[in-house]
C-alpha positions in Angstrom: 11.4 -40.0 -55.7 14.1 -42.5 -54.7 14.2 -43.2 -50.3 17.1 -41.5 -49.0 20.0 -44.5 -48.5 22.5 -42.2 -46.5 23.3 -44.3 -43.3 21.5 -41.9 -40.3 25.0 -40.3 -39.3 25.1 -39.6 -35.0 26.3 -35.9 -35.0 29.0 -36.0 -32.1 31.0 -33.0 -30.6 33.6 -32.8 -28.5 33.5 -30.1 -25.8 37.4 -29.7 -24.8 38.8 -28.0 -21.2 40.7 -27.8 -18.2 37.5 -28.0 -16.6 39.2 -27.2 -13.3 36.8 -27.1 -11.9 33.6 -27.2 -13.9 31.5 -24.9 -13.7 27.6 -23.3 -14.4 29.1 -21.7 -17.6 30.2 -24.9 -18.7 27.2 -26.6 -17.9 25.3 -23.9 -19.9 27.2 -24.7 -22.9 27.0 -28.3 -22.9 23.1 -28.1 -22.6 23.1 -25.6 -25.4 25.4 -28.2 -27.4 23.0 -30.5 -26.7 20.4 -28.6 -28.7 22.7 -28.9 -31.3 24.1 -32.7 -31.5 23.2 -36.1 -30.7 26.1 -36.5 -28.3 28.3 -34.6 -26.6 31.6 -35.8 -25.7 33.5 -33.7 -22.7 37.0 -34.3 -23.2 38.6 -33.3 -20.0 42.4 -32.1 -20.4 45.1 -33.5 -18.9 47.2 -29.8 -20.2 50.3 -30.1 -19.1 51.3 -26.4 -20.1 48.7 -25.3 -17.1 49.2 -26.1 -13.7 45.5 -27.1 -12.4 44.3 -27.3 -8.8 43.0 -30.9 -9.2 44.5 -33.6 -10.8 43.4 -35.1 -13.9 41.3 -38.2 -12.3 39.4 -35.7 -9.5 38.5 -33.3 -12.9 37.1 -36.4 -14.9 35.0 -37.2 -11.6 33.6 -33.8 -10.8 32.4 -33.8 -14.9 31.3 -37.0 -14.7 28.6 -36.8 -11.2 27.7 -33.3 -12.9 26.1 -34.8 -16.0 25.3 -38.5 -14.5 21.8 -37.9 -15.3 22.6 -37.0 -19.1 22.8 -40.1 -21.4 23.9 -38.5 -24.1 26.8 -36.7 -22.8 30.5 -38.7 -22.3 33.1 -37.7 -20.3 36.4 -39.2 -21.4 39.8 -37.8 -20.2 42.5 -37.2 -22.9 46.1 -36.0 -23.8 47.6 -34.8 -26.9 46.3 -33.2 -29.8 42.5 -32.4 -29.8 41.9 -33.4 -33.5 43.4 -36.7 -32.4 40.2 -37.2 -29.9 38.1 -36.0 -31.8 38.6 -38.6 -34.8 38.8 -41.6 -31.7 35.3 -40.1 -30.9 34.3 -40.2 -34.5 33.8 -36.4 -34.0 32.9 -33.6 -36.2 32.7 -31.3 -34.3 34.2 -28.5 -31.6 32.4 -27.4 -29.4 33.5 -24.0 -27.8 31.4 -21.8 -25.8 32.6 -18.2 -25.7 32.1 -15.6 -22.7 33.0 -12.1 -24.0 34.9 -10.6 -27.2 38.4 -11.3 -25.6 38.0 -14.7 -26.1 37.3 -14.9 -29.2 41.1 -14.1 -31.1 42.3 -17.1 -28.9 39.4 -19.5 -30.2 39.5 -18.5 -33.6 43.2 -19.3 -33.3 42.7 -22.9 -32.1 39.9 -23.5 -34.3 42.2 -22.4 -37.2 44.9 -24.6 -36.0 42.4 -27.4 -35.2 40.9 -27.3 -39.2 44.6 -27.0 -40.5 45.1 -30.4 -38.7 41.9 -32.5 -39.6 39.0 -30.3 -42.5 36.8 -32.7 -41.7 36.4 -31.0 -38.3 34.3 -27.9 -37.6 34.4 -25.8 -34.4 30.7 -24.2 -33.4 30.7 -21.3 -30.7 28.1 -20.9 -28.3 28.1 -17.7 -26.3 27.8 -18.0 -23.2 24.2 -17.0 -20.7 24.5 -13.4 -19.6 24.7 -14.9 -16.5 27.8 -16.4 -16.8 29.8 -14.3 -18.8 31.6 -13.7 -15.4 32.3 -16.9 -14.8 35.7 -18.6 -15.0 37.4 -21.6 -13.5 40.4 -19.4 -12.4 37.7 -16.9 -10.7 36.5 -20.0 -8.5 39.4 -21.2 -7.4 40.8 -17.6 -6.4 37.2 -17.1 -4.4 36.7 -20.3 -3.1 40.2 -20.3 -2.0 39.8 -16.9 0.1 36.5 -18.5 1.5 34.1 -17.0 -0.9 30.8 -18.3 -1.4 31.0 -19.9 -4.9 28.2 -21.9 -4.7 26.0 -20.4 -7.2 28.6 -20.4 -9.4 29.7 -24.2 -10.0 27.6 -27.8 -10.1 26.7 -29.2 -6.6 29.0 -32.3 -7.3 32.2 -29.5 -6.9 31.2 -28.1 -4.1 32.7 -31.0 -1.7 35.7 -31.1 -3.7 36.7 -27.4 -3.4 35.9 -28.3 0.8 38.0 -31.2 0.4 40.6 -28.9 -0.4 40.0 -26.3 1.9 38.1 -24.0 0.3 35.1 -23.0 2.3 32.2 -22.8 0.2 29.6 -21.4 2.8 29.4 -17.9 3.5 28.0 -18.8 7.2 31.7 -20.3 7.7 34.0 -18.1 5.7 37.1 -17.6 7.4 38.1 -14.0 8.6 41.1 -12.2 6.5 43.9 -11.5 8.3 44.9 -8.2 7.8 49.0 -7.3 7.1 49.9 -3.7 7.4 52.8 -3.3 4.3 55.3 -2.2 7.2 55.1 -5.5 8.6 56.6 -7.3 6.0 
C-alpha cells in the first residue's frame, strides 16, 4: 500500500459575531468547536447594521483575555463579507452554534448565502448547553444595565467592562428601581 502523500491539511473555522459582549454560550461553542478543528478563528464583527454597546476594539479585547489561555483559538476583528475572512483565514469552515429552533431559519439562511458565495466553505452547527439556551448578548446588556447580576452568565474578563460602563454586576450593589406611577408622565 502506497504512504499517504496528501499534505496534513490544519482544519480551521471561523466562529463569526457581534460578540457584544461575549458570553458563556459563546464560550460553550467555541470549546465544542474545538473538539472539532485544529483552530478556531473568532472573527469579531465590526456590523455596522447593529448598533453595539461596545465599540469594535473593547469587543476584540474582552474575546481576546477570555481565551488567552487557548492557543489554538484567534481572535481577529473584521468587516465585510464573512466568506471574505474566512478565505484570509484559509478557512473551511463556519462555525455557528445554535440556542433553540428560532434560530435556525436565520442560520440556515446565512449559511445558504455564505455557500452561494464561496462552495468551498461549510457552516457546522453546534447547539448550544441546556444551560445556555437562555443566554443572549442582548439579554446581558438589558440585565446588567438595570443592575442585574449577570455574572454567571458571561466570562470574568466582561465583568469589568459592563462596570466600566455602569452596569453593576453584583447583586450586593444593585441599584434600587425607581418606581413611576403612569400618571406622572
Amino acid at each position: 500500500m502506497k504512504p499517504d502523500t496528501k499534505p496534513n491539511i490544519e482544519r480551521i473555522a471561523i466562529y463569526p459575531g457581534t460578540f457584544d459582549p461575549v458570553t458563556l454560550g459563546h464560550v460553550d461553542v467555541v470549546q465544542r468547536g474545538l473538539k472539532l478543528f485544529d483552530r478556531v478563528v473568532i472573527g469579531v464583527a465590526a456590523n455596522p447594521n447593529k448598533q453595539p454597546m461596545f465599540d469594535l476594539k473593547t469587543r476584540l479585547s474582552m474575546v481576546c483575555e477570555t481565551f488567552a489561555d487557548e492557543k489554538r483559538i484567534q481572535a481577529v476583528a473584521f468587516t465585510g463579507l464573512l466568506v471574505d475572512l474566512a478565505r484570509a483565514q484559509q478557512a473551511h469552515a463556519i462555525l455557528r452554534g445554535l440556542r433553540a429552533a428560532s434560530d435556525f431559519e436565520y442560520e440556515f439562511q446565512m449559511a445558504t448565502m455564505n455557500r452561494r458565495l464561496d462552495a468551498d466553505i461549510e457552516t457546522m452547527f453546534v447547539m448550544a448547553r441546556e444551560d445556555y439556551t437562555f443566554v443572549s448578548s442582548r439579554f446581558i446588556r438589558e440585565i446588567s444595565s438595570m443592575g442585574g447580576d449577570v455574572s454567571e452568565l458571561v466570562p470574568e474578563a466582561v465583568l469589568p467592562h459592563l462596570k466600566c460602563r455602569g452596569f453593576l454586576c453584583d447583586q450586593n450593589i444593585r441599584t434600587p428601581h425607581k418606581h413611576v406611577n403612569v400618571k406622572d408622565l
